[in-house]
C-alpha positions as a Markdown table, in Angstrom:
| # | Residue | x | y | z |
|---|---|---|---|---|
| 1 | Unk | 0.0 | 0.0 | 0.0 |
| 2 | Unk | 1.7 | 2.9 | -0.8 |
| 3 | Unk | 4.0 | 3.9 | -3.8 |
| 4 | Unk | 7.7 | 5.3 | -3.7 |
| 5 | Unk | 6.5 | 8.1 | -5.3 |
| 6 | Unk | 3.8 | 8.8 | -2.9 |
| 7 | Unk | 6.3 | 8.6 | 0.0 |
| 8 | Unk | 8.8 | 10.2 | -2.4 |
| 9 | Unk | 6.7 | 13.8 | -2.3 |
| 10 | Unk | 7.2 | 13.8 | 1.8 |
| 11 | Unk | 10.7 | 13.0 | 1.8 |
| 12 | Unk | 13.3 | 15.9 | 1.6 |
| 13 | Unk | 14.7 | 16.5 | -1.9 |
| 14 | Unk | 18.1 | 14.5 | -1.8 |
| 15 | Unk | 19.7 | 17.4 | -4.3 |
| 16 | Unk | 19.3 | 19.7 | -1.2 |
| 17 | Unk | 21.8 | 17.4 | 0.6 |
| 18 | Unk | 25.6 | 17.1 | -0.6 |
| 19 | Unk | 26.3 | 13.9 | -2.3 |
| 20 | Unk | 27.6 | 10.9 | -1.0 |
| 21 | Unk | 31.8 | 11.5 | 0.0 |
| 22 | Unk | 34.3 | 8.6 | -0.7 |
| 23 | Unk | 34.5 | 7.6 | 3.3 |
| 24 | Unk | 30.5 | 7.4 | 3.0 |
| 25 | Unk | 31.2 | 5.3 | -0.2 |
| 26 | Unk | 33.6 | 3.1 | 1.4 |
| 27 | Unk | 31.2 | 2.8 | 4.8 |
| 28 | Unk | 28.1 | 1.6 | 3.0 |
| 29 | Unk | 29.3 | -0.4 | -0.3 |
| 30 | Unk | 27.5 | -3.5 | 0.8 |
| 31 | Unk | 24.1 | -1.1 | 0.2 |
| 32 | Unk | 25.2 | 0.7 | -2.7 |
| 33 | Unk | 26.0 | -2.6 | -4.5 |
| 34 | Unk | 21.9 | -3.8 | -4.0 |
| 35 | Unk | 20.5 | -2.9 | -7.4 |
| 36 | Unk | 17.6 | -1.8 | -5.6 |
| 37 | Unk | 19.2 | 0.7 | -3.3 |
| 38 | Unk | 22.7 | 2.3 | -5.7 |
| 39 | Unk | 24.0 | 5.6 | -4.7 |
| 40 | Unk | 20.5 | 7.3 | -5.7 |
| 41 | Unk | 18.8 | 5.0 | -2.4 |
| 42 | Unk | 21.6 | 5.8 | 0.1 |
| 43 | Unk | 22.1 | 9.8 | -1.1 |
| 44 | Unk | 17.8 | 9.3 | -0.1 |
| 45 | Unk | 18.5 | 7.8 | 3.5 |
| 46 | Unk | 20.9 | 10.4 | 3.5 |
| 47 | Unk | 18.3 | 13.0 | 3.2 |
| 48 | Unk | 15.9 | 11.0 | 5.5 |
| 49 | Unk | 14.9 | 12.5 | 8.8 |
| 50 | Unk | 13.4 | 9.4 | 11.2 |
| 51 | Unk | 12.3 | 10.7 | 14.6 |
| 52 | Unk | 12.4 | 7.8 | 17.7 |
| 53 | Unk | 9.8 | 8.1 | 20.1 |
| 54 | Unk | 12.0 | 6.6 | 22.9 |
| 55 | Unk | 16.0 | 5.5 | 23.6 |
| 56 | Unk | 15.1 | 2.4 | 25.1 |
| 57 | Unk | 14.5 | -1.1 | 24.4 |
| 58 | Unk | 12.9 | -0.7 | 21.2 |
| 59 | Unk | 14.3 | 2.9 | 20.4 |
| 60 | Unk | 18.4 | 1.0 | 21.1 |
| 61 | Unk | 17.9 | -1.4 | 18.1 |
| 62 | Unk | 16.0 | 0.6 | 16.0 |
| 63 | Unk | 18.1 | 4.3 | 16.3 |
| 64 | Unk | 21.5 | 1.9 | 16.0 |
| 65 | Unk | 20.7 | 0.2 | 12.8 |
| 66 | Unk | 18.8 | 3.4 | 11.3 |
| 67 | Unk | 22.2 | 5.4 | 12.1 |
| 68 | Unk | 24.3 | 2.6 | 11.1 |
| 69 | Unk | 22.5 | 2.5 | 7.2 |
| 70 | Unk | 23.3 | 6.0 | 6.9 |
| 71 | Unk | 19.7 | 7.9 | 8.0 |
| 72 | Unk | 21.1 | 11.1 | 7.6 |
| 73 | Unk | 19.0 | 12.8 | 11.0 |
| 74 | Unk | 17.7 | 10.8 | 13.7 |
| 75 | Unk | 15.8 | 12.7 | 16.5 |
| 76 | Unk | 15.3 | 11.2 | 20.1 |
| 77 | Unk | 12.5 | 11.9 | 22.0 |
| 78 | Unk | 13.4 | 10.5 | 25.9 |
| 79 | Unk | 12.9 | 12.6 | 29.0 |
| 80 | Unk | 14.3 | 9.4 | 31.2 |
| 81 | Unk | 18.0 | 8.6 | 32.8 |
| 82 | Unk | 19.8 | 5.6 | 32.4 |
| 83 | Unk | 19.3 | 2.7 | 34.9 |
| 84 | Unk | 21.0 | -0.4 | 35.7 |
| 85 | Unk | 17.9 | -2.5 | 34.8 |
| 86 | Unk | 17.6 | -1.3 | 31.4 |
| 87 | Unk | 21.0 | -2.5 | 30.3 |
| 88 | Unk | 19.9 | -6.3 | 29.1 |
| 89 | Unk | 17.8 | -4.8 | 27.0 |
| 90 | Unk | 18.7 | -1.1 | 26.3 |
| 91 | Unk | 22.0 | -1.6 | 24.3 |
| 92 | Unk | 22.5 | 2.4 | 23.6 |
| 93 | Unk | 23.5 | 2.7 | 27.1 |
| 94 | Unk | 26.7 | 1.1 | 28.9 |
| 95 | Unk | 27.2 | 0.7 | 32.6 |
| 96 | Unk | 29.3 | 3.9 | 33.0 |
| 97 | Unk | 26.0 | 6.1 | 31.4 |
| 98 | Unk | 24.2 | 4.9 | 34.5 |
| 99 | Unk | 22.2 | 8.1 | 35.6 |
| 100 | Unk | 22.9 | 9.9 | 32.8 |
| 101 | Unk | 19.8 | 11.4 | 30.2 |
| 102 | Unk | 19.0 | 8.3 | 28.0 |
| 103 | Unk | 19.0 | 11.3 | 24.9 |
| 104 | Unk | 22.7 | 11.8 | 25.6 |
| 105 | Unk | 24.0 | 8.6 | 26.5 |
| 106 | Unk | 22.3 | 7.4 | 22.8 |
| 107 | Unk | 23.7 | 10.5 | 21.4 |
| 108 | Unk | 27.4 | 9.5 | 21.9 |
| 109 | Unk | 26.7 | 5.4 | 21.4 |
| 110 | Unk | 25.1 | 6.8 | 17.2 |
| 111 | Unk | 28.1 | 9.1 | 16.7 |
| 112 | Unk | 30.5 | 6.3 | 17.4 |
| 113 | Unk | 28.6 | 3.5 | 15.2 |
| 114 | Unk | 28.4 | 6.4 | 12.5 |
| 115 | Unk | 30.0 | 9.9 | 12.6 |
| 116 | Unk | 28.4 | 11.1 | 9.6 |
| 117 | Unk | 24.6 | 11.1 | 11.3 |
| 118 | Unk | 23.3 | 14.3 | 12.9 |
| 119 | Unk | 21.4 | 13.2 | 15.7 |
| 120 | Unk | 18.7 | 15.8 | 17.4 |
| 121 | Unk | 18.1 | 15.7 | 21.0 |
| 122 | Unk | 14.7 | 16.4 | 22.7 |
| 123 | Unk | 15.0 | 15.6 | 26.0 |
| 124 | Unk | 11.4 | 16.0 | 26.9 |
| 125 | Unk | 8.0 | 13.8 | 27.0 |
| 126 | Unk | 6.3 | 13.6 | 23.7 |
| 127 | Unk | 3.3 | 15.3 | 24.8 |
| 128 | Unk | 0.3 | 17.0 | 23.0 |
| 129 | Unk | 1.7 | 20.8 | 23.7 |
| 130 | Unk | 5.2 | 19.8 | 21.9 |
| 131 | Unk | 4.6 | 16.9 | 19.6 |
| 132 | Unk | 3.3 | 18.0 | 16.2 |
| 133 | Unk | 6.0 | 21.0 | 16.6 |
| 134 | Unk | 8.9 | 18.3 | 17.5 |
| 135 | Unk | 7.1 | 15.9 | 13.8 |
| 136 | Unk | 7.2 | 19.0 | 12.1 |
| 137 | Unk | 10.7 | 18.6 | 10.6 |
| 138 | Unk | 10.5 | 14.5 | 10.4 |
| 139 | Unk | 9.5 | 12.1 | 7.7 |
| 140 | Unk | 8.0 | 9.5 | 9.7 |
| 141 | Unk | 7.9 | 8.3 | 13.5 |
| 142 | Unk | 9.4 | 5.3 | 14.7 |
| 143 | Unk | 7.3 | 4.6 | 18.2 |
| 144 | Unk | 9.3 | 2.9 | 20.7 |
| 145 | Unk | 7.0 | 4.0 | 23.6 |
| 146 | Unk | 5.8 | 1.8 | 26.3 |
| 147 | Unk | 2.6 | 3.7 | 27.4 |
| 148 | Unk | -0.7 | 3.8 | 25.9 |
| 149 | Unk | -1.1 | 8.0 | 26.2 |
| 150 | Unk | 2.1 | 8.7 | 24.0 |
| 151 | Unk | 0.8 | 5.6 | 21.9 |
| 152 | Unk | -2.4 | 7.5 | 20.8 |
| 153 | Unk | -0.6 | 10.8 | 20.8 |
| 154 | Unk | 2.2 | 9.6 | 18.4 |
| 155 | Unk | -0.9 | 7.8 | 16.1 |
| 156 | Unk | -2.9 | 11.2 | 16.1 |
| 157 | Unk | -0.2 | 13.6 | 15.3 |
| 158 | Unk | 1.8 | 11.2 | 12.3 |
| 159 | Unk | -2.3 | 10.7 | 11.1 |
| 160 | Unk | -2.5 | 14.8 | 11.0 |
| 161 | Unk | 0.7 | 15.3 | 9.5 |
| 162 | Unk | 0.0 | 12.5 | 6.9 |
| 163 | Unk | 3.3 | 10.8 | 7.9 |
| 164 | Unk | 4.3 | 6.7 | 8.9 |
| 165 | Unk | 4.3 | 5.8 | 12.2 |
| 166 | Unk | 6.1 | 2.7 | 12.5 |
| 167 | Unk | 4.7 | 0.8 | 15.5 |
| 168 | Unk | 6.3 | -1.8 | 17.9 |
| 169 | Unk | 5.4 | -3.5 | 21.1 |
| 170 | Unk | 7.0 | -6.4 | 23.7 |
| 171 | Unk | 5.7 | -7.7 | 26.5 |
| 172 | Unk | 7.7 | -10.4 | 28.2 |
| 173 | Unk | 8.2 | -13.1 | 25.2 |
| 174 | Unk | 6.3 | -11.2 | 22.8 |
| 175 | Unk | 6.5 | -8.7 | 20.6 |
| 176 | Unk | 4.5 | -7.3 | 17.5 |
| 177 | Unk | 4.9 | -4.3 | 14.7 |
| 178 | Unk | 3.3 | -2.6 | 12.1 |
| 179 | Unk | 3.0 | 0.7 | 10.4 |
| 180 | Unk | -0.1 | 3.1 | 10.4 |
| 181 | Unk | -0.2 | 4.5 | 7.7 |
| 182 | Unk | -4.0 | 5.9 | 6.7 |
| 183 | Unk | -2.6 | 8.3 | 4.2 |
| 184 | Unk | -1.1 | 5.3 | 2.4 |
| 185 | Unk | -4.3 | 3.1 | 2.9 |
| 186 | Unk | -3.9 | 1.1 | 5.9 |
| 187 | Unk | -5.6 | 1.7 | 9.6 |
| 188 | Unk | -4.3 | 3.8 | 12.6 |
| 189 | Unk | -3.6 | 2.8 | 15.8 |
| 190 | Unk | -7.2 | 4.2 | 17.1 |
| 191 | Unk | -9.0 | 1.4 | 14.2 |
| 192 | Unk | -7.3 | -1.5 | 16.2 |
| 193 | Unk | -8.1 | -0.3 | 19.6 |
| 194 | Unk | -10.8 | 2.4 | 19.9 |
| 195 | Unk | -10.0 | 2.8 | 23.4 |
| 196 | Unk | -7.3 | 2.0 | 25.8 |
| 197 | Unk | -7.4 | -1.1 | 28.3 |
| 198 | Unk | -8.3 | 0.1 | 31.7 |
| 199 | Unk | -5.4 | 1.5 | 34.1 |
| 200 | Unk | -3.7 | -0.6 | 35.3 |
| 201 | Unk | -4.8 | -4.0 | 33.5 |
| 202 | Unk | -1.7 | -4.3 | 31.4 |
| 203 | Unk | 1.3 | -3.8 | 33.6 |
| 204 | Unk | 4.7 | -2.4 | 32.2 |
| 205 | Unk | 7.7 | -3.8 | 31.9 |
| 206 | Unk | 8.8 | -2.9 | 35.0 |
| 207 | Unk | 6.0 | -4.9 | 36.5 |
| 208 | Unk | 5.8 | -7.8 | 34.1 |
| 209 | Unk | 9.6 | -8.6 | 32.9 |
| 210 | Unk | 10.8 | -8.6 | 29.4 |
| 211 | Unk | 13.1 | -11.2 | 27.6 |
| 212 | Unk | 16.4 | -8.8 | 26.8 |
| 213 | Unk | 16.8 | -10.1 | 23.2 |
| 214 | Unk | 13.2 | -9.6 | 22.5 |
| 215 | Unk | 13.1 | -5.7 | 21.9 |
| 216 | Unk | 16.3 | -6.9 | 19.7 |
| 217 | Unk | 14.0 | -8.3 | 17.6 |
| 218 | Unk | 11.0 | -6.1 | 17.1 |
| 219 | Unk | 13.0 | -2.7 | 16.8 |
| 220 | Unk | 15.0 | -4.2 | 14.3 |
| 221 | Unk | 11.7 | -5.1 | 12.1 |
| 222 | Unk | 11.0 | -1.3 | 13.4 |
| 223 | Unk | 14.0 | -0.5 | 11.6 |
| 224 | Unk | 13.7 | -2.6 | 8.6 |
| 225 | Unk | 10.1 | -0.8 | 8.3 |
| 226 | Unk | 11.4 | 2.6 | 8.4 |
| 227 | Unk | 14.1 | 1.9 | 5.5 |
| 228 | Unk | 11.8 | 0.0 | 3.0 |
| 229 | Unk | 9.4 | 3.4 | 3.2 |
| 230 | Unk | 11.9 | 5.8 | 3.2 |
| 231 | Unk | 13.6 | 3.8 | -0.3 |
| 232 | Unk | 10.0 | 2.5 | -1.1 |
| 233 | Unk | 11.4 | -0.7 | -1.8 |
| 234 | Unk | 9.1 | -3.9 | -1.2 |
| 235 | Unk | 6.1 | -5.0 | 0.5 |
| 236 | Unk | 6.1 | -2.8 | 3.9 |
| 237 | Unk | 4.1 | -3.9 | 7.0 |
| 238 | Unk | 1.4 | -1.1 | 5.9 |
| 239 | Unk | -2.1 | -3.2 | 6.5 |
| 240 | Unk | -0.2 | -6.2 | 8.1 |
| 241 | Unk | 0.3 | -6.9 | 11.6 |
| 242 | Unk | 3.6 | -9.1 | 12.6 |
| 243 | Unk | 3.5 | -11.1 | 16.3 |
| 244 | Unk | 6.5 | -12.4 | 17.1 |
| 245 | Unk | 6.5 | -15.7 | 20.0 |
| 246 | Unk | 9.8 | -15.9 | 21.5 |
| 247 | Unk | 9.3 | -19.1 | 23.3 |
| 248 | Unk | 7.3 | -20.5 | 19.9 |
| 249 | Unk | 10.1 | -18.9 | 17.5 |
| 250 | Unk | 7.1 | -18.6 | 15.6 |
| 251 | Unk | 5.9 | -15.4 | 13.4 |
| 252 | Unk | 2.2 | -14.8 | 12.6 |
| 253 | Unk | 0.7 | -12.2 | 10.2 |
| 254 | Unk | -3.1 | -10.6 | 10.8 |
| 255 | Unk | -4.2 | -8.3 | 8.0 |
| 256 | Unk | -5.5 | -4.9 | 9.7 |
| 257 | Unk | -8.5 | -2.4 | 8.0 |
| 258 | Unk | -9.0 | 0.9 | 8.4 |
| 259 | Unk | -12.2 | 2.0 | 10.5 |
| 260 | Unk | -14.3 | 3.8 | 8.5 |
| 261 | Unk | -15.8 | 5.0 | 11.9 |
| 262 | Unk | -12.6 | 6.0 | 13.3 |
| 263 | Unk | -12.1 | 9.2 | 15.0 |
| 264 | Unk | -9.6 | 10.7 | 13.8 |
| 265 | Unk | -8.4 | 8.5 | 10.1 |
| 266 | Unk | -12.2 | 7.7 | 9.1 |
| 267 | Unk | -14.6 | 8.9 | 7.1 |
| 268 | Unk | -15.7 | 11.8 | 9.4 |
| 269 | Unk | -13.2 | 12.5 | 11.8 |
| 270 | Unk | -14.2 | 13.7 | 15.2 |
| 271 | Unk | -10.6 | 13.7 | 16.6 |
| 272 | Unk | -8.1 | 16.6 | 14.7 |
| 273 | Unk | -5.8 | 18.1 | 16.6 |
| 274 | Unk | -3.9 | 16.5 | 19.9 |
| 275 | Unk | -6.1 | 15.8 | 23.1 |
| 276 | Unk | -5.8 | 15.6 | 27.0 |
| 277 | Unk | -4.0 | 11.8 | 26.2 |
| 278 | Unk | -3.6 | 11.0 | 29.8 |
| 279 | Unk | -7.2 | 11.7 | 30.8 |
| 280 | Unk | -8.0 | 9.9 | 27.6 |
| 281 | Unk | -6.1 | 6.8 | 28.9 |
| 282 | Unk | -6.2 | 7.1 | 32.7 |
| 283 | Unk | -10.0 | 8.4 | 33.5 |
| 284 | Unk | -9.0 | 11.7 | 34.6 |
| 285 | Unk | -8.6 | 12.7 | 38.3 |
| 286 | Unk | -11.3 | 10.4 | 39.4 |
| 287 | Unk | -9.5 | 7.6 | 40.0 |
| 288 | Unk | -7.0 | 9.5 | 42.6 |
| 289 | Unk | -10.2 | 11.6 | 44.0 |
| 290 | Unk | -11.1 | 7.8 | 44.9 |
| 291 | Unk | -7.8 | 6.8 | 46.1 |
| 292 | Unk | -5.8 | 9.3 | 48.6 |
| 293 | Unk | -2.3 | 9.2 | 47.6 |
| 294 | Unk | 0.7 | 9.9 | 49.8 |
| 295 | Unk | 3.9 | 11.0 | 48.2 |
| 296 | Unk | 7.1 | 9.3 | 49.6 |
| 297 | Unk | 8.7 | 12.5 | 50.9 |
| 298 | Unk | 5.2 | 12.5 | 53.2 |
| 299 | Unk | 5.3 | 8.9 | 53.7 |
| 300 | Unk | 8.7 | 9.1 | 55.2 |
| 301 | Unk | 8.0 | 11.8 | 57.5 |
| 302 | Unk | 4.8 | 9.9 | 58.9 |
| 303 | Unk | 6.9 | 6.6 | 59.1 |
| 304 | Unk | 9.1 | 9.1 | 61.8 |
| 305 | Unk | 6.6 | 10.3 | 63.3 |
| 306 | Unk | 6.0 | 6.9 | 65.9 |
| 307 | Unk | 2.3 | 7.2 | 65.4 |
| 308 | Unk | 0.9 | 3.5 | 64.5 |
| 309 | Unk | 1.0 | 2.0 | 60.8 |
| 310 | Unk | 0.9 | -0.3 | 58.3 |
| 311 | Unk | 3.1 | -0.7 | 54.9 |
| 312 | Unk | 1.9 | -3.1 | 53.2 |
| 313 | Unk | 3.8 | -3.9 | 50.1 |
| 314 | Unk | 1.2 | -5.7 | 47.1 |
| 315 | Unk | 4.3 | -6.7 | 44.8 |
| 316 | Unk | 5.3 | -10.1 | 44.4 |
| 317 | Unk | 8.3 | -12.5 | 46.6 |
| 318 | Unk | 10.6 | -12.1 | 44.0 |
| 319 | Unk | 10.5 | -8.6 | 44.1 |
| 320 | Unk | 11.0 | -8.1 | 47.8 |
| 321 | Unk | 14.5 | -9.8 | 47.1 |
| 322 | Unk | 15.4 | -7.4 | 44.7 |
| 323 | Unk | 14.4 | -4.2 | 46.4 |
| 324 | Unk | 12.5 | -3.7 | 50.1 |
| 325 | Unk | 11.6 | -1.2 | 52.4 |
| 326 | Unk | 11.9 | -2.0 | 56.1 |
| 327 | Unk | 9.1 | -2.9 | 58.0 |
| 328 | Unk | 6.8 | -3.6 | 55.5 |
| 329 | Unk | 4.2 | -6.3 | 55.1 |
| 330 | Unk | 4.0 | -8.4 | 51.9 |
| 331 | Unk | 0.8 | -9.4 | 50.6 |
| 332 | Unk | 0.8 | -9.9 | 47.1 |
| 333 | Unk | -2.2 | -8.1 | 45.0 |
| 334 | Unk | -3.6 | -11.4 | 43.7 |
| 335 | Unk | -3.4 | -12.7 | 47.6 |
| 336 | Unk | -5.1 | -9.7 | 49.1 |
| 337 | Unk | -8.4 | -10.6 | 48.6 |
| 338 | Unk | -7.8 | -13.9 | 50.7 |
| 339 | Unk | -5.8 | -12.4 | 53.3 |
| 340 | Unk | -7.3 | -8.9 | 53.6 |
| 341 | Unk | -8.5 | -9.8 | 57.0 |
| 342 | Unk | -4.7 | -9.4 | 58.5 |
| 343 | Unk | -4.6 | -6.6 | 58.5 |
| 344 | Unk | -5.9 | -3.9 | 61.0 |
| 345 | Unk | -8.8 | -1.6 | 60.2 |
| 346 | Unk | -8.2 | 0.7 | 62.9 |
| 347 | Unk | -4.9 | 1.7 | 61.5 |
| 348 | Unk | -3.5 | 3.7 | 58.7 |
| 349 | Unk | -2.5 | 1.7 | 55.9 |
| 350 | Unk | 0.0 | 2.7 | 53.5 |
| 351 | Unk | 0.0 | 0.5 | 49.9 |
| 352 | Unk | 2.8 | 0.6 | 48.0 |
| 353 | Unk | 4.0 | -1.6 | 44.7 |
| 354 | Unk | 7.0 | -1.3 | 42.1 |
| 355 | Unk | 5.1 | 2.2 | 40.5 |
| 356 | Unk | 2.0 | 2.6 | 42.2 |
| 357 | Unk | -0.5 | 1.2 | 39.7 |
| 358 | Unk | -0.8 | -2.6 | 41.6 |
| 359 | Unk | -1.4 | -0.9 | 44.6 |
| 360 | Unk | -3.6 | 1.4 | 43.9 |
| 361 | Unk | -5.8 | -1.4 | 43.0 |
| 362 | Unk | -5.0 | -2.7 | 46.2 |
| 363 | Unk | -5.8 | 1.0 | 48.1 |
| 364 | Unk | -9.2 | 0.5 | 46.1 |
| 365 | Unk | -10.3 | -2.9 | 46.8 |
| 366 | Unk | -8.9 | -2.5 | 50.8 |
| 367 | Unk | -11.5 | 0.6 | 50.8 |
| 368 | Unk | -14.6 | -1.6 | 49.1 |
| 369 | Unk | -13.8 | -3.7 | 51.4 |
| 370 | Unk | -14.4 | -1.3 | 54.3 |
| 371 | Unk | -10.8 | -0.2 | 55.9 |
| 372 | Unk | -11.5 | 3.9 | 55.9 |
| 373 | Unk | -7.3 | 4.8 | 56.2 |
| 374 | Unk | -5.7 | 4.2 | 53.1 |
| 375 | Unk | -3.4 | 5.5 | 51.0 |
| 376 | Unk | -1.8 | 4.9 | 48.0 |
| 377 | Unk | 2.6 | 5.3 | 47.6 |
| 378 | Unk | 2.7 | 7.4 | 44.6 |
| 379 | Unk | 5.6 | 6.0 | 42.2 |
| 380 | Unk | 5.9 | 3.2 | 44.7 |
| 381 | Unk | 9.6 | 2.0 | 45.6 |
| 382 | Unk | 10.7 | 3.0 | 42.3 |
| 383 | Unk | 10.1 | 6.8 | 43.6 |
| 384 | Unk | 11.3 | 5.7 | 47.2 |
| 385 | Unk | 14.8 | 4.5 | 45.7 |
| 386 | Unk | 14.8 | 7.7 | 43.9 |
| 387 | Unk | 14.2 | 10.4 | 46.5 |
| 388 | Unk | 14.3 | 9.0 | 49.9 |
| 389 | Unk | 17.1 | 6.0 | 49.9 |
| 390 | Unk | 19.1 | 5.4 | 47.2 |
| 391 | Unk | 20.5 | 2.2 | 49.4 |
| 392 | Unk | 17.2 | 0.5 | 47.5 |
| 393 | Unk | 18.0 | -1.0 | 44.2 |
| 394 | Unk | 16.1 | 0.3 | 41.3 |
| 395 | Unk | 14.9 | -2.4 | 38.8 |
């Protein structure tokens, strides 16, 4: 779906860019010599401007290879800093760039794989005051995001702007891509899921785990995406969905269709310009309205204040031996519902998780179930490592 010409007219005009020099000649021969690339396809990726929503597990592989075939600008979008438990999966980063921005630690990583890219920083979130600005100067999006707001808000803006988004997911030994593409025939992101799963029902990687190779394998198809549509060269992934099973080793293919009802690519588009994404996926303030939370700055002053309490920590065994906070009581979330009557109604009760979504569905269900002090640990031990004792391993 889709002709070179068509993506042709949105790319930059290659005789705006100096031609290819005898180092660049050298460095990407094996390309050159493909019939169907020649000096004419590599002075285009030259000219090519990819933006990479993300430095991270998808983002490494992707941003690597896409620097490494000679994409002449790459722009990365990350506002997060390196940590230890990205690195068997986040190969941009090395254990010295721990704590460092992710944007400049993949800065230096693409310069060394290949000087001649110009790599643009935007060390920011992709969010719906910035992003079509940040597009703007881009020929397509590659999405490496792990959260369903910057998901929709990446599809909506690359739908307006009538540009690729090439699409990838993992989720511990699976991974899928595709691209949406309306403007070259195929659906959006919005005609395969209308709406967003309901917080907290698909956890993160953070709460879930995640093979390292796996994002290996889908921002590489990412990247292979992004360089058949910028030489328009073969059958793209336009209409076509890939899963990848990496127990199975098996690929499957499922044909997508546009929505003719959809809201923002269909017929009659009620969606046309960038919305509140986070109220969109999250409910809006409701959900914390319901559930008081206690930030961990507060939670460690009432924890010294010797005034009786419970923390009661909803993650799962293995996680306590990776990270812990002392004094706290482990019920797991699927447990709770079982073992709810441990605990003391009469006291304060303080939930925390790995983030703060588990537990907030366990500061929800403890207050259904009639205990009237609750409170939910905002950014959970992940925020408590952070700001209040470093001593506690992030993972």
């Amino acid at each position: 779906m889709g002709t070179d010409e068509e993506l042709g007219a949105r790319l930059p005009n290659e005789k705006a860019n100096p031609g290819l020099g005898d180092e660049e000649r050298r460095r990407y021969a094996r390309h050159i010599m493909l019939p169907e690339i020649g000096v004419a396809g590599q002075e285009r990726l030259k000219a090519a401007r990819v933006l990479c929503l993300g430095a991270g597990g998808l983002g490494s592989p992707a941003a690597l290879y896409l620097a490494a075939a000679g994409v002449g600008t790459i722009g990365l979008v990350d506002d997060d800093r390196v940590a230890l438990s990205n690195l068997h999966r986040q190969l941009l980063h090395g254990t010295k760039d721990v704590g460092r921005p992710k944007t400049e630690s993949a800065r230096d990583r693409l310069a060394e794989a290949n000087p001649h890219v110009a790599i643009q920083l935007h060390p920011c979130r992709f969010a719906s005051g910035n992003a079509e600005e940040i597009l703007r100067d881009y020929d397509l999006i590659v999405d490496g995001t792990d959260n369903f707001a910057t998901r929709y808000l990446s599809n909506d803006v690359a739908v307006f702007a009538r540009k690729p988004n090439v699409y990838g997911s993992i989720f511990r030994f699976d991974g899928q891509a595709t691209v949406f593409a309306p403007h070259l025939g195929g659906p959006c992101y919005r005609c395969l899921f209308p709406e967003p799963p309901p917080p907290g029902a698909v956890p993160s990687c953070a709460e879930a785990g995640v093979l390292g190779v796996l994002p290996g394998m889908i921002g590489t198809l990412q990247a292979t995406e992004a360089l058949k549509l910028i030489l328009g060269l073969g059958e793209t992934l336009v209409g076509r969905l890939v899963h990848f099973d990496a127990l199975k080793m098996k690929f499957r293919e499922f044909n997508l269709r546009r929505d003719p009802a959809c809201p923002v690519c269909g017929e009659d588009p009620t969606i046309t310009a960038p919305i509140d994404y986070e109220t969109f996926c999250h409910g809006g303030p409701d959900l914390t309205a319901a559930v008081p939370q206690i930030q961990v700055r507060e939670l460690e002053q009432r924890m010294a204040s010797g005034e009786p309490y419970i923390l009661l920590d909803v993650r799962e065994p293995f996680e306590v031996e990776l990270a812990r906070i002392a004094g706290a009581n482990l019920i797991p979330l699927g447990q709770l519902s079982a073992r709810y009557h441990e605990l003391d109604r009469e006291k304060e009760i303080f939930v925390f998780c790995h983030s703060g979504v588990r537990s907030e569905q366990a500061a929800e269900f403890l207050r259904s179930a009639g205990f009237p002090k609750i409170a939910n640990v905002a950014g959970g031990i992940d925020a408590w490592s952070e700001e209040i004792d470093p001593d506690v391993p992030r993972y």
